[in-house]
N, C-alpha and C positions, 0 to 999 in steps of 0.2 A: 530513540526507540530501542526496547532491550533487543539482544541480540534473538534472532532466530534459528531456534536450535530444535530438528524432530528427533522424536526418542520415539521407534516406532518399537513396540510390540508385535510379535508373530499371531497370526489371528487365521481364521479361517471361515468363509463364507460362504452361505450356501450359494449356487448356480445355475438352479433351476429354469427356465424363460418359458413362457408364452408370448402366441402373438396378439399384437395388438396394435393399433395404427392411432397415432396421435397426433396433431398439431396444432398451433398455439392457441391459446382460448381452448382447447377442448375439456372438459370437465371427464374424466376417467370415473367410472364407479366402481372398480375390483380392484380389491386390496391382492396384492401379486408376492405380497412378501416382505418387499425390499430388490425384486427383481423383476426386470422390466427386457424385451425382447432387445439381440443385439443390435439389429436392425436401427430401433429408436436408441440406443445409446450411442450407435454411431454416428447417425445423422445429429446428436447433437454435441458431440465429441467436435466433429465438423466445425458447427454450428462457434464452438467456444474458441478455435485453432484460427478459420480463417477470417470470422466476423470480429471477433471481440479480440484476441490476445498480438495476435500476429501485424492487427492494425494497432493495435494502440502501443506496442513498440519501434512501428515505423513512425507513427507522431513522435513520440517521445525523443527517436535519433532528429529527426527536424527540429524538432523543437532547441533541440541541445546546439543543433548546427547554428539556427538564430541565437541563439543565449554565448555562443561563442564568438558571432559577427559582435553584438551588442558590447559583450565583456571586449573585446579587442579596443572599440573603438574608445569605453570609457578609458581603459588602461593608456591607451593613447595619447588622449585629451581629459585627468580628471575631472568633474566637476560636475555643481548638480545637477547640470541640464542633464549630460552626460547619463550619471546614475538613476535620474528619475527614468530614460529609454532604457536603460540596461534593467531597470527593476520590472519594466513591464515584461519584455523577454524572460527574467529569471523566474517570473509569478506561474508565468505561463508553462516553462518548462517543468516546474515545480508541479504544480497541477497536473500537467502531463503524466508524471510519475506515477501520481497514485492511481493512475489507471492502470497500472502493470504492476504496482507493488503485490496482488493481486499473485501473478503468475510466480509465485516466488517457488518454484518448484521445476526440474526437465534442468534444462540452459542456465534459468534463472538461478536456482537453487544451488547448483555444481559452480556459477562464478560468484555466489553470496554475495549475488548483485544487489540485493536491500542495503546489506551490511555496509558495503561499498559505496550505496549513492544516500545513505537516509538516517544514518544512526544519531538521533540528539538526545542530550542537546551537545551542541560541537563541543571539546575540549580545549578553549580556546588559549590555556596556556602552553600546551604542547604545541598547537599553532604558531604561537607567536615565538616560542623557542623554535620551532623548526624554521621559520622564515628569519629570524635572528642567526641559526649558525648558517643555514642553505643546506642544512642535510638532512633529511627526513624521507621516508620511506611510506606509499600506499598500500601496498603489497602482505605487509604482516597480519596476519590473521586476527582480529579480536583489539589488538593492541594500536592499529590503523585505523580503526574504524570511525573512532572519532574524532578526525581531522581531514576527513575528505569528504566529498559530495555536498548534497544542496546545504547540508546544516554550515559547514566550513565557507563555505561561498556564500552565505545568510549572512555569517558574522562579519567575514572578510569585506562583503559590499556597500551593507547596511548601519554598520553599528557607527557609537559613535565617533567623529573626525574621521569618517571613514575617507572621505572623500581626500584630506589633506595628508593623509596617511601614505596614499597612492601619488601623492602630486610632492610628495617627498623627496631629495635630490636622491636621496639610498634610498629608494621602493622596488628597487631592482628586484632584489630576492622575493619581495612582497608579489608581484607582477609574475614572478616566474612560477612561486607557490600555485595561484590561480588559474594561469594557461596549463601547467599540470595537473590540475585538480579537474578541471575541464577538457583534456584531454584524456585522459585518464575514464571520465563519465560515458564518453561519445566513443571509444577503444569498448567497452565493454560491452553496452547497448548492440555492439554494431555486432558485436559474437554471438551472445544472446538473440539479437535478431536470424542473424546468420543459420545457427542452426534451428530454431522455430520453421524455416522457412523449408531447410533441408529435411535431413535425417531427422531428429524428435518427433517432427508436426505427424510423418506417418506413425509413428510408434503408436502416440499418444492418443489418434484417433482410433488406434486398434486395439487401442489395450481396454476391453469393455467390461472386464469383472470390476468386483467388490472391492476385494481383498485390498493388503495394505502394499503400496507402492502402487496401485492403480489410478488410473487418470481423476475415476469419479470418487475416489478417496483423497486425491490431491485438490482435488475441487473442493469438495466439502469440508477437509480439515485447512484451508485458507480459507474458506470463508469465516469458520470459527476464528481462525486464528488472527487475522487485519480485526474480526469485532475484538477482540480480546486488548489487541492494542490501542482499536480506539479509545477501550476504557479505559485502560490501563494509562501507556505513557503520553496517549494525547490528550487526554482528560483529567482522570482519575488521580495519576502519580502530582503532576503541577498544582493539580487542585488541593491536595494532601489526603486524601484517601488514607493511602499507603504510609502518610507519617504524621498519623495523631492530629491530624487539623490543621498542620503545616502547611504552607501553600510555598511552592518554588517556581515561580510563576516564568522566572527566567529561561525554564527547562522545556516550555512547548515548544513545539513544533511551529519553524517559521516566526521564531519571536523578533527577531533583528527586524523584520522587513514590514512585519505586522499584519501579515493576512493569514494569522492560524486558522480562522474560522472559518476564508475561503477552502484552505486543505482541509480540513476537516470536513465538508462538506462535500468535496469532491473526491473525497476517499469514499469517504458512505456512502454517494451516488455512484460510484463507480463500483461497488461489492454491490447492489441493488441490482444493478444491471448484469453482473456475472450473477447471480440469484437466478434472473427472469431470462437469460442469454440475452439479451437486448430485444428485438423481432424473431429471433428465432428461439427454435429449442432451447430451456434453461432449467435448472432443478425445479423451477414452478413447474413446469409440464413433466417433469418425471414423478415430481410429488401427486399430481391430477391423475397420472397414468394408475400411480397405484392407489387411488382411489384416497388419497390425503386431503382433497378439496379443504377442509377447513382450517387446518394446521396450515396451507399455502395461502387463506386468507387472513391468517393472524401474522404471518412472518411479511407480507404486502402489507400491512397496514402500521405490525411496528417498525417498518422500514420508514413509510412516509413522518410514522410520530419523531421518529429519530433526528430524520433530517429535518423536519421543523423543527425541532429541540437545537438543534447545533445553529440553522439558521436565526433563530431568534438569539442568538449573544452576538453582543454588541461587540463589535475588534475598534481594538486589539484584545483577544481572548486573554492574553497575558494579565490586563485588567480588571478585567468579569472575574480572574483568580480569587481578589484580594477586595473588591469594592462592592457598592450595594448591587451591581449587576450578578452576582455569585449563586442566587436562586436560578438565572437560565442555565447556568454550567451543571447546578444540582439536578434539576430537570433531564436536561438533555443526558448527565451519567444514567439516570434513573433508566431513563429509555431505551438507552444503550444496553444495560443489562440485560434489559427486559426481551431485546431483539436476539442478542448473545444469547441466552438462555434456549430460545427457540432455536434457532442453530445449531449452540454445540450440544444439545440434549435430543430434541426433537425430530428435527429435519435429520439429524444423524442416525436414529434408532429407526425413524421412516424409512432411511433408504440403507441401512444395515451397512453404513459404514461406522468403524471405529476412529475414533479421536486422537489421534497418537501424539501430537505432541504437547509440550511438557509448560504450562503457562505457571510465572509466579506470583499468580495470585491462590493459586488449588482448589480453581473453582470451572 
């Protein structure tokens, strides 16, 4: 995934409020502007801190805690029994993630915790030279990125001979690589969580303007921003988009272990969900409040086209790249666009936030 980088611009928003009482399913008929009473931005400030973001990085520390039992005991004992229990654990954890890739912003943003758990496709030569000398570093900014986290622990578990690789009389360095790279995962998560939990979670439920560094500006410009990489490097780059008809099919996401299409689908249903806030308040009901009812029924509906578009490719997605399966990956870009467009044009101009960071595709 390229790196996440905001370039924000100084902006300024109008402030205005009325009141106005709203909850889920309510159809709003007054266009307010782009601003809605603080009241309702709070309760769904709320609504996104302790239902949605703050649960789904205590899954994720659990999850990593089992992906660490699992990884221990393969390392232990390789073999395939072994790696087939430790790949359901890693599927799992892996999945976990994209429901917080998401909050990439607060906590998340200050320890460029995507950067650190998700950037691919791994660099798997710098991998294999760092576990060849035993020196290597997570820590360096930009230059680390692609040899830690899920992509690095993809290659390292799944590829091939993985298994004899570990069951090696020297796998020592190999072994200590992966308990640091997993360590390293669940060390971050637990900071992240940490302050979600403390100090941020009040800020962020309080901070209810517009403007740029605001909570409902960090909301919406990650919403754009996970659609931008759907299309982008989880789609779009592998597919060759971006190089002439080229297809690098080796470079999606989760290609070692072969359930791209499960991430990818649980990334998208996971951005749906922060959309709709799950059950409670979510930009659907800020969009109703100001009176956007139809705009909230086109971005609901190309959400459903999307994830049936992603659902319908066949995995390994790495395949659908390059074979007669290649029409559902075209499909499914198509609809991806279609939804992104809504988002970072739309649902942005509706609720008078700006778009500030910086995507390279310049669209």
């Amino acid at each position: 995934m390229k790196k996440r980088t905001w370039m924000f611009l100084l902006v300024a928003a109008c402030t205005s409020s009325i009141f106005y009482a709203c909850s889920k399913g309510d159809n709003g008929g007054n266009d307010t502007g782009g601003n809605a009473p603080d009241a309702f931005k709070t309760a769904m400030l709320t609504n996104y801190a302790d239902t949605l973001i703050i649960p789904a990085y205590t899954d994720l520390l659990a999850k990593l805690q089992a992906l660490e039992t699992a990884a221990n005991t393969f390392l232990t004992s390789p073999s395939t029994n072994s790696q087939a229990t430790l790949k359901v654990s890693f599927k799992d954890a892996y999945i976990s993630y994209e429901k917080v890739a998401f909050a990439y912003f607060g906590p998340g943003g200050t320890a460029a915790l995507n950067n650190s758990l998700n950037v691919f496709p791994a660099n798997t030569k710098r991998i294999e030279a760092g576990i060849a000398s035993g020196t290597y570093s997570f820590t360096v900014p930009v230059a680390s990125d692609s040899i830690q986290g899920f992509p690095a622990l993809d290659y390292l578990f799944f590829s091939t001979d993985a298994v004899t690789k570990f069951a090696d009389a020297g796998a020592a360095n190999r072994k200590k690589y992966v308990q640091d790279i997993v360590s390293r995962m669940k060390s971050l998560v637990t900071d992240v969580l940490s302050q979600w939990k403390t100090n941020y979670r009040a800020g962020f439920i309080a901070n209810t303007k517009l403007d740029v560094g605001s909570s409902m500006g960090y909301i919406i410009n990650q919403l754009a921003f996970e659609m931008d990489q759907m299309k982008g490097p989880r789609i779009g780059w592998p597919f060759g988009k971006m190089s002439g008809g080229t297809a690098y099919p080796t470079n999606c996401e989760g290609y070692y272990g072969s359930f791209s299409v499960s991430l990818a689908v649980a990334n998208l249903t996971s951005l749906k969900n922060y959309y709709t806030g799950g059950t409670g308040r979510g930009i659907d009901d800020y969009l109703l409040l100001l009176g956007k009812s139809s705009l909230n029924s086109t971005v609901l509906a190309r959400f459903d086209a999307a994830i049936a578009a992603l659902q319908a490719i066949p995995e390994p997605m790495s395949a659908s790249f390059t074979n007669s399966n290649s029409p559902y990956i075209d499909d499914a870009y198509t609809k991806i666009q279609l939804l992104l467009t809504a988002i970072k044009t739309d649902v942005a101009s509706a609720t008078s936030i700006r778009i500030t960071y910086q995507d390279s595709d310049g669209d």
